[in-house]
C-alpha positions in Angstrom: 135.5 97.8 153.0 134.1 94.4 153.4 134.1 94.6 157.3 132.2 97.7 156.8 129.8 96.1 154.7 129.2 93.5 157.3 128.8 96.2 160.0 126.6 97.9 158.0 123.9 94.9 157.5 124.2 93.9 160.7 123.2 97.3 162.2 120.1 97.5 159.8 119.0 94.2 160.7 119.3 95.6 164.2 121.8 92.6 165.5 124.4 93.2 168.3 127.7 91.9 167.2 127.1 88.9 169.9 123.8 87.7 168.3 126.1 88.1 164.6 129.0 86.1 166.3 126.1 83.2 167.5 124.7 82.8 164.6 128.0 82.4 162.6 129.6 80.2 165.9 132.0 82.5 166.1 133.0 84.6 168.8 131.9 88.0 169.9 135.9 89.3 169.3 135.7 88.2 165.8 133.1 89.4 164.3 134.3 92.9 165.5 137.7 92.0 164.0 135.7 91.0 161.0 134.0 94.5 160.5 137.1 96.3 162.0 139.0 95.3 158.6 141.4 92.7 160.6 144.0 91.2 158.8 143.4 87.9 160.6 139.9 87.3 159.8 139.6 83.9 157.6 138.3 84.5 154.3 135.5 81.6 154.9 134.2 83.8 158.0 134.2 86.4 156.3 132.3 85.0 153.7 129.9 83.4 156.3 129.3 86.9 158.5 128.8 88.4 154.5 126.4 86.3 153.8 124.2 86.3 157.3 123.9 90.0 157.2 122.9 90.2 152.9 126.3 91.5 151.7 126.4 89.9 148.1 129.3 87.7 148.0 131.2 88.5 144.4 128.6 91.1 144.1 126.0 89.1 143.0 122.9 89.2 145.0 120.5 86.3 143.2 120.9 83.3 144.8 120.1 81.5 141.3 123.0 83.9 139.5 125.4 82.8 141.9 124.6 79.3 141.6 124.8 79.3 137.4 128.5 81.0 137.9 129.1 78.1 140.0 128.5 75.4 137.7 130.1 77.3 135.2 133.5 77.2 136.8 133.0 73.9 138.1 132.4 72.9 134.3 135.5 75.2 133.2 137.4 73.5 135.6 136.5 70.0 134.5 138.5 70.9 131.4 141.4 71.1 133.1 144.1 68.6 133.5 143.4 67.3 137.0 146.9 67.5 138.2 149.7 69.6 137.2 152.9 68.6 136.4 156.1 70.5 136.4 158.3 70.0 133.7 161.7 68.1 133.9 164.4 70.4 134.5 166.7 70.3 131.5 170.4 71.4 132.3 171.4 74.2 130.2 174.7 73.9 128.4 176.2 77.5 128.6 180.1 76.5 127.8 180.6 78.3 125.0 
């Protein structure tokens, strides 16, 4: 669906998937992968070719909404221990 997306803009901007795939540095072959719904295609490309042709990324379309959401997860994450830890493996003593 999100190739299709991608397609879509692309065509109503009137681009040929060669001047998409320049202006993303990418090649020609995948940014038709891209809009074909390939497997392969890196998320950050995706995001990249998304963004070039007007797709809203997490369905957001402001520019300014997008950026408040930011903070606010990089704030949420700040919360967070920095590392995780995983707890000592404690044997279990099943001999009944």
């Amino acid at each position: 669906m999100w190739g299709q997306l991608i397609r879509q803009g692309r065509t109503e901007r009137k681009w040929t998937a060669k001047e998409l795939a320049a202006r993303a540095n990418v090649s020609e072959q995948t940014v038709l992968a891209a809009e074909a719904g390939s497997r392969g295609a890196a998320v950050g490309t995706m995001m990249e070719l998304a963004d070039l042709v007007g797709v809203p990324i997490f369905g957001i379309e402001d520019r300014a909404e997008l950026a408040i959401r930011r903070q606010r997860g990089e704030e949420m994450l700040a919360l967070l221990p920095s590392r995780v830890r995983r707890p000592k493996s404690r044997s279990v003593d099943d001999d009944f």
